[in-house]
N, C-alpha and C positions, 0 to 999 in steps of 0.2 A: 249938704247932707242928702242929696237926693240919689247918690250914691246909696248910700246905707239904706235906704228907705226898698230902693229897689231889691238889695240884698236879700233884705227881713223877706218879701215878698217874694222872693225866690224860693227860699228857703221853706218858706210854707204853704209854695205850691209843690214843691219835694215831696214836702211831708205829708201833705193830702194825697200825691200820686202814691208814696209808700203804704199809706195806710189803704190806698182801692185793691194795693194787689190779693189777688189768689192764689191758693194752693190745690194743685189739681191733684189726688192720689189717681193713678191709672189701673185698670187691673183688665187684662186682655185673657179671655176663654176662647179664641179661637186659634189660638197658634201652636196649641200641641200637637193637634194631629190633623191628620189628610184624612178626606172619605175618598176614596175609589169605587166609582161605577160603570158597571159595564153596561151599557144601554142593552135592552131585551124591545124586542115586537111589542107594542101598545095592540092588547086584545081589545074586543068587542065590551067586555063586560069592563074598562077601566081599570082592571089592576096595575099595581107596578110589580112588573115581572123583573124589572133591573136588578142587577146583580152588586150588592155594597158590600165594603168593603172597609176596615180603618186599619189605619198606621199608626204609632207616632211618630212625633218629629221632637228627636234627640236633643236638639240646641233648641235657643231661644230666637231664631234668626225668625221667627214670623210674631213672633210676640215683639220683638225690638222692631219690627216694623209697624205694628200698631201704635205705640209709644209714641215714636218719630212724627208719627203721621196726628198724632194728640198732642203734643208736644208741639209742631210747629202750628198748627190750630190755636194753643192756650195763647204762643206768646204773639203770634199776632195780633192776638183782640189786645192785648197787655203787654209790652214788651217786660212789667214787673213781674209778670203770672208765672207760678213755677207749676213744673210736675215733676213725678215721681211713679214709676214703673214701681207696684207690689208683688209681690209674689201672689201664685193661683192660691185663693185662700180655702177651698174644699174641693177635694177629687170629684166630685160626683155632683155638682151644680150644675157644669156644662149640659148636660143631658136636661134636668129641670130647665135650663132656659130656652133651651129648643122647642119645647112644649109650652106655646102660648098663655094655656092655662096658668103654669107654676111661675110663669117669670116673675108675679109682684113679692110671691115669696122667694122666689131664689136671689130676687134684689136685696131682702132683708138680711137673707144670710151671708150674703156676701159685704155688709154694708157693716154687722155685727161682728165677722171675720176680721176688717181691715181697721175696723173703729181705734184703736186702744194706739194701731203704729199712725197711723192717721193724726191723732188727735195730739199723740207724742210730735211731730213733727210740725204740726200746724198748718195741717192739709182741710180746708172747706168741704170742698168738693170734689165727689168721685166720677169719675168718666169707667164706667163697663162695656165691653164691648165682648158680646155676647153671642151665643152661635143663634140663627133664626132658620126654624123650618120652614120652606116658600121650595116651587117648582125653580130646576137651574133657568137661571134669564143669561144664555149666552149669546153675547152679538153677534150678529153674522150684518152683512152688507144687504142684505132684503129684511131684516126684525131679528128674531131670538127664536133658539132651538133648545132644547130639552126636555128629557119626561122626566116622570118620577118626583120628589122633596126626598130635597137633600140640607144642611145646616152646616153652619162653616166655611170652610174653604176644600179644595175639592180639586181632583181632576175626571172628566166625564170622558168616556170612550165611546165613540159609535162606529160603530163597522159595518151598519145597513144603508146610511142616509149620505145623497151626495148635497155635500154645503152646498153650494149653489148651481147656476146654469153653467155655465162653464166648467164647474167641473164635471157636470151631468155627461159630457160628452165622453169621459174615461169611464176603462171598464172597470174599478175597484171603487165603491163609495165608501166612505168613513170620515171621519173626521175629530178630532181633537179639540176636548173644551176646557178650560180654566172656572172655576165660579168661586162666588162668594156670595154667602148668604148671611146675615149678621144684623141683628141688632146694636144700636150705640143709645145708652142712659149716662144721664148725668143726676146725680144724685148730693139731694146734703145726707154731709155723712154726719151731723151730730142728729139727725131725729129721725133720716133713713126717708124722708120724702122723694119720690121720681118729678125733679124738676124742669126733666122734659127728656124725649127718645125719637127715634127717627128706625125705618129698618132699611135695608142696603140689601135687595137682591141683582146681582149683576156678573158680569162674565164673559169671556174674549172663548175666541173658536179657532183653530188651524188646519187649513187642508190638509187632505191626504198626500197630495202632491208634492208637499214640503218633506213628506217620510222619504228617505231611500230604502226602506222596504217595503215599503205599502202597510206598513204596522202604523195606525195613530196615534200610538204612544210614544214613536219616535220622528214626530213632526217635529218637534223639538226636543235640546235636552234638559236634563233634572238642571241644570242649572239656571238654562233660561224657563223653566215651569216655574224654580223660584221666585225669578225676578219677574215674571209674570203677576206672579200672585202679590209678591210685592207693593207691584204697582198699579193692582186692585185698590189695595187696602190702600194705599195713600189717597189713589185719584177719589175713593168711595167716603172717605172720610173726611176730607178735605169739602166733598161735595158737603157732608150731612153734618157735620159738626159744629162748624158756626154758628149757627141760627141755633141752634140748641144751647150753644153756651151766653151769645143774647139774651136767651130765656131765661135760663138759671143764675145770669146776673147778680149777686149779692144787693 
């Protein structure tokens, strides 16, 4: 019978591992639209003279990147861990979370918004991933370039500054930047507690040299600035989300 005995004990470590799992509801504020900035001359006096800018972005192709990227995050820590990509649940929160001040209420609204499909589903916990205002931090090979705060994702123009020494020696400086600025919470959604956040200022740079017109915007194209940004969100969240969902642990 030692057979059987094993079985039972299988069986009810099954059923312990089925009952540890999670449900993740995701809800991603940064994937609607693009900032566009044109770098201006940093005065004397500190202002931001830059020049912004927004778009939207029609598809959901950068909000299914934030998913993906939350998503292969849950089920590592749990190969049982589900999630589930919501819908934006108010027009007008993105802007509150960008504003350090309102983000502990724009978590609530967004947590009151999702609760009822959430709770329908048997989703725990929420993962937000939110726009954060911070200076762009775009790498370059000697540290990071940018002025101004910016939130979200983003592409940054500079037409004054040469990336580096090497290109110092060409007559046109400029350069081409990618960013992403973002908060990530994870939240219980039945009482709307933040059970732990992380923010994510980060961002890639391309010479001028790469343009065949000397234009920065076409260092590369709309397709590879997608897949750029892309694989922002992946590498940035991957970094900052684990240890966050450790935290939030059931």
């Amino acid at each position: 019978m030692r057979w059987f005995a094993s079985l039972v004990a299988a069986v009810a470590f099954a059923g312990a591992t089925a009952c540890q799992a999670t449900g993740y509801a995701v809800v991603s504020l940064i994937g609607g639209e693009l900032t566009f900035v044109g770098a201006q001359p940093v005065s004397s006096t500190n202002l931001d003279r830059n020049h912004y800018s927004t778009v939207p972005v029609k598809d959901d192709t950068l909000d299914r990147a934030v998913f993906n990227a939350v998503d292969r995050a849950v089920v590592a820590r749990n190969a049982q861990h589900t999630a589930l990509l919501m819908r934006r649940p108010v027009s007008d929160v993105r802007a509150a979370f960008a504003d350090d001040r309102k983000s502990k209420a724009a978590v609530a609204r967004v947590v009151a918004a999702i609760r009822p499909a959430a709770d329908k589903a048997g989703l725990e916990r929420l993962v937000v991933v939110a726009p954060y205002r911070f200076a762009p931090m775009m790498a370059t090979a000697d540290g990071h370039v940018g002025t101004g705060r910016v939130a979200g994702l983003g592409v940054y123009v500079d037409r004054m500054t040469h990336l580096d020494r090497q290109q110092a020696a060409g007559a046109y400086p400029g350069y081409l930047g990618l960013f992403a600025n973002f908060r990530v919470f994870v939240v219980d959604v039945h009482d709307g507690r933040v059970l732990g956040d992380d923010v994510v200022t980060s961002g890639t740079t391309y010479a001028l040299a790469r343009s065949p017109t000397r234009d920065p915007m076409k260092a590369i194209s709309a397709e590879e600035k997608v897949r750029a940004l892309e694989a922002l969100i992946d590498r940035e969240i991957a970094r900052v989300l684990p240890p966050l969902l450790a935290k939030a642990a059931p």
